[in-house]
C-alpha positions in Angstrom: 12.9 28.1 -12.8 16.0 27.5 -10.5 14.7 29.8 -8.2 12.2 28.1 -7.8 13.4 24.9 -6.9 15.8 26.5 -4.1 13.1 28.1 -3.2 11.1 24.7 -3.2 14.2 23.1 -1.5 14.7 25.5 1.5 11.1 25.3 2.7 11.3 21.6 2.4 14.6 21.5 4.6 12.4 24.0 7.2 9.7 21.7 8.2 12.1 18.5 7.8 14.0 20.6 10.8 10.8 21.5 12.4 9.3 18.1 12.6 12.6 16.7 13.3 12.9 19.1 16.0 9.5 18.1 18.0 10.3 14.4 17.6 13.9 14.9 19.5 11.6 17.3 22.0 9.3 14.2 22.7 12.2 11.8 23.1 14.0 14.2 25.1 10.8 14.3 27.5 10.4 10.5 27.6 13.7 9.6 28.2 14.7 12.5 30.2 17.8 13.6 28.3 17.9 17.0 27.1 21.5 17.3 26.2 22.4 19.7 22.7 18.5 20.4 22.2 17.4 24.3 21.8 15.4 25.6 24.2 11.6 25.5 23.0 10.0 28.7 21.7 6.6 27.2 20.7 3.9 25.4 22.7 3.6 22.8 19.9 7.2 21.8 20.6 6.2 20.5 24.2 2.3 19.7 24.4 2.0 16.7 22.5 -1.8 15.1 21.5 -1.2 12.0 21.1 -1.7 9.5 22.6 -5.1 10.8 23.4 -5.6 9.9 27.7 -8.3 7.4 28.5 -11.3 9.1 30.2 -11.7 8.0 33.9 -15.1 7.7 35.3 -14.4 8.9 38.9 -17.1 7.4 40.7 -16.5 4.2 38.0 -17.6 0.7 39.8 -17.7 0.2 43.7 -17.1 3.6 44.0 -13.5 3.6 43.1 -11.8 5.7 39.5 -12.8 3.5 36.5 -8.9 2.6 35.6 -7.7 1.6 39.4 -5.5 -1.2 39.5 -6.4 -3.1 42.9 -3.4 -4.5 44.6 -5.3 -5.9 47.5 -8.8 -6.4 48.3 -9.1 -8.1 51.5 -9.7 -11.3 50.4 -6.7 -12.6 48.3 -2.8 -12.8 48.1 -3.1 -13.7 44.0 -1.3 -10.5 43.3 1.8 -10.0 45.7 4.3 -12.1 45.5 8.0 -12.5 47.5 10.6 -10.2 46.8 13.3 -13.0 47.6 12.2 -15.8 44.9 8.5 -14.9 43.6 6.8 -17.3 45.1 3.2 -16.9 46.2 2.9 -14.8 49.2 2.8 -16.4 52.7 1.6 -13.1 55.0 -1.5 -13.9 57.0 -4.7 -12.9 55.6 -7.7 -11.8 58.1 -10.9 -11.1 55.3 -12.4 -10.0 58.5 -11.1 -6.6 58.7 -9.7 -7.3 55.5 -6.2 -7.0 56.6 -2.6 -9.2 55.7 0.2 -9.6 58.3 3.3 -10.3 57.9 4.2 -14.6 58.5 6.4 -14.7 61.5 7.7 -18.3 60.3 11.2 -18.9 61.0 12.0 -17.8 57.3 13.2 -14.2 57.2 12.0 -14.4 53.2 8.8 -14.3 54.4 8.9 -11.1 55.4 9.1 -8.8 52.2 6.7 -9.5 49.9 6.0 -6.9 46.6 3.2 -6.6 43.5 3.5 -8.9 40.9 3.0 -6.1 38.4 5.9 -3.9 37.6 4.9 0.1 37.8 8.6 1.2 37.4 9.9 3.7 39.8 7.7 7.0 40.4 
């Protein structure tokens, strides 16, 4: 009966470690710090599942991948803002050739001008 329960409690202990193991793996990818982690032996300990990727229609609406994110489409400043002080965006906008150029007002904060949505660094 004793034997049993160490037997019980090793195997428990195993895939405690095991699972604990994969978790620290998946931190280790997402926060790039591999530091005192064992090299992995198994494919399960570096493909992770979940969460399950979004399926992108390539061809989606107007042509363009079904999960772009349009920054600019020729018509509208709405989504850039200045670097400076975020306030709305002075460049010049021609929705001829759908172009913007940069405002050559007396302000040098005019000049640099960024996304209002954060993508982090890439």
């Amino acid at each position: 009966m004793k034997m049993n329960r160490f037997l019980f409690l090793i195997i428990g202990l195993v895939v405690f470690s095991c699972g604990a193991q994969e978790k620290s793996i998946q931190i280790a990818i997402e926060t790039g710090d591999f530091e005192g982690l064992e090299e992995p032996t198994k494919h399960e300990e570096t493909e992770f599942y979940e969460p399950v990727p979004l399926n992108v229609d390539p061809t989606g609406k107007n042509g363009m991948p079904s999960d772009v994110i349009v920054l600019f489409n020729g018509s509208s400043l709405d989504d850039w803002e200045r670097v400076k002080d975020g306030a709305a965006a002075t460049w010049k906008l021609n929705t001829e050739d759908m172009s913007m150029t940069v405002h050559k007002g007396g302000e040098k904060v005019n000049a640099t001008i960024q996304t209002k949505k954060k993508f982090g660094s890439v």
